[in-house]
N, C-alpha and C positions, 0 to 999 in steps of 0.2 A: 603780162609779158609783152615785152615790145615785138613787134611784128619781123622783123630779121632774125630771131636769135636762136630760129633751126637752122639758120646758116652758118653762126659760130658753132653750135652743137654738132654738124657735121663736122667742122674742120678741126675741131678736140678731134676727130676721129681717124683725121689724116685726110680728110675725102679732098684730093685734088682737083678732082671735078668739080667743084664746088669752089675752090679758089676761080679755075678758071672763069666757071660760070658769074662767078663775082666783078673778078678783072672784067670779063666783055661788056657787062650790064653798066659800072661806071664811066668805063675809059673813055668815051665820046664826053659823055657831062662834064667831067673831071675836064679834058683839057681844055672846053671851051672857057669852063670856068676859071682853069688857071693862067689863059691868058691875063685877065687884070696884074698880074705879077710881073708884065713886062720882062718876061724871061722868055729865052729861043725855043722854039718850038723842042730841039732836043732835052734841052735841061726842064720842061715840062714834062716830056715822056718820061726821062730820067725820076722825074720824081713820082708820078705815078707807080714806076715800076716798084721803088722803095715803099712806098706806100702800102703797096700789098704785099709787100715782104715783112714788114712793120704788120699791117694787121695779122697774118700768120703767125708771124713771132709770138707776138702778144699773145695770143690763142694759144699756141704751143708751151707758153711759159707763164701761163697762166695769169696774166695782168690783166687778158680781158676774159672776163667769166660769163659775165649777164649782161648785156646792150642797155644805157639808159635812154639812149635816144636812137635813131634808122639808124641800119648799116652806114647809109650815106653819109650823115652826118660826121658819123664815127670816120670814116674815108677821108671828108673830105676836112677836118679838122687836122687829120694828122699832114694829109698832103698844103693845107696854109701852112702849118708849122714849118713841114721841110724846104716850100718856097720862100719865104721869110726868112729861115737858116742861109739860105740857097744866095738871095739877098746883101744878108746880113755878110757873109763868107766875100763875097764879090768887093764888095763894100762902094755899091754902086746905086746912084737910082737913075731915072731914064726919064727924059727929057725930049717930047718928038722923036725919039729912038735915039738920040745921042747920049752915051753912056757919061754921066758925073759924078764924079769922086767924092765922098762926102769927107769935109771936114773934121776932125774929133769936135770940132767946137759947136757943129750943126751937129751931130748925133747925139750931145745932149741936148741943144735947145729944142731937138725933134722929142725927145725922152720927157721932156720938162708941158712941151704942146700934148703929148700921147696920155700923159697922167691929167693936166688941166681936163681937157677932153673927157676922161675915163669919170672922172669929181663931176664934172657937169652933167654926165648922161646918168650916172648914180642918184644924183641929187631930182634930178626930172623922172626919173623913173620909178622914184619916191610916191610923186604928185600924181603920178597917175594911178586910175583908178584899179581896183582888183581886177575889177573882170579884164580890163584892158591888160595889165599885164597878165594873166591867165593866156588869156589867145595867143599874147604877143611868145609867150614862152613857150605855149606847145607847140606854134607854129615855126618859130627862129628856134629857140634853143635845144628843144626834143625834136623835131624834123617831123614832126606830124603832119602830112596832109589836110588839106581841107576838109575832105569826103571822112576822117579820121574822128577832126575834133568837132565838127557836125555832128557828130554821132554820141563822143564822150561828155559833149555837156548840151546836149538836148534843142542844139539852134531847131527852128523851122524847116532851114534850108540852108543848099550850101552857099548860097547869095545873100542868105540874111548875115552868115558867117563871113562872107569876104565884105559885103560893106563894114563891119562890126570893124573887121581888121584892119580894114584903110582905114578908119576916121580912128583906130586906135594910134596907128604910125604916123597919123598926120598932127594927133594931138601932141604922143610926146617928141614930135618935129619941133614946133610952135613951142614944147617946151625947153627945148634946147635949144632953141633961139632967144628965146626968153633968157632962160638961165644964164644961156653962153654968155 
C-alpha cells in the first residue's frame, strides 16, 4: 500500500481535516513548483485551489480509490494538467515575461517537436538498462523517496542509491542525445 492512502481513506470519510491538513502540507511546494508555468502568482493559487477540489472530487466520486504513486505526485500531476489547460486557455507562452501569442501554425509544429521528443525518449528508454529504469521509475514516476526505494530493493545505502540514480539520468541523458 502506498504510504498516503490513510489520507484518501479518511477523506471517503468526509474528514475535512484531513483536506485541510493536505492543502497546508503541499501548498508551499506546489507553488514554488508551478512557477515553471510562467503563470501570476494568482492563477498559480487559483490552481492549486482546484487542484484539491479535483483531488476531493475524485475521492468523493470515486475515481481515486487506491494511490499508485505519493499523494504528491497524485497533486501535483493534476495541478501540471490544470496549468497546461491554464496555458493552453490563454493561448500564450512567455518570453522574459512578455506575453506571445502563439500562432495555429506554431502549435502544431510545437505538437509535431512534443511527439519527435516523446519517440526519442521512448526509444532511449528502451536502451537502458532494468535496473536503471527500476530506480528511475520508482523514483520519477511513483514519487518514492530515496530513504523508500533504499529499502524496497536492498541498496547498501541511501548514497549508494543517489549515485545509482544520477549515472542512471545521466545515461539515459547521453541517450537522448544520442538518439535525438
Amino acid at each position: 500500500m502506498v504510504k498516503d492512502q490513510f489520507l484518501i481513506d479518511k477523506l471517503k470519510q468526509n474528514d475535512l481535516k484531513t483536506l485541510d491538513h493536505i492543502y497546508l502540507t503541499y501548498k508551499e511546494e506546489f507553488l514554488l513548483y508551478a512557477r515553471r508555468f510562467a503563470l501570476s502568482p494568482d492563477d498559480i493559487a487559483d490552481i492549486y485551489q482546484e487542484t484539491i477540489i479535483t483531488l476531493y472530487e475524485n475521492v468523493q466520486n470515486k475515481k481515486l480509490v487506491r494511490l499508485t504513486s505519493s499523494l504528491k505526485t497524485y497533486l501535483f500531476a493534476i495541478g501540471k494538467f490544470k496549468a497546461y489547460k491554464q496555458l493552453n486557455h490563454t493561448k500564450k507562452i512567455y518570453h522574459d515575461g512578455n506575453a506571445i501569442h502563439i500562432s495555429e501554425e506554431m502549435k502544431v509544429f510545437e505538437t509535431d517537436i512534443e511527439q519527435q521528443q516523446q519517440a526519442v525518449l521512448r526509444t532511449s528508454w528502451r536502451k537502458l538498462g532494468k535496473k536503471c529504469q527500476h530506480v528511475l521509475t520508482l523514483y520519477y514516476y511513483r514519487g518514492m523517496t530515496l530513504d523508500e526505494i533504499t529499502k524496497a530493493l536492498a541498496y547498501s545505502s541511501k548514497d549508494v542509491l543517489k549515485s545509482q540514480k544520477s549515472r542512471c539520468l545521466k545515461q539515459l541523458k547521453d541517450l537522448v542525445r544520442k538518439d535525438g
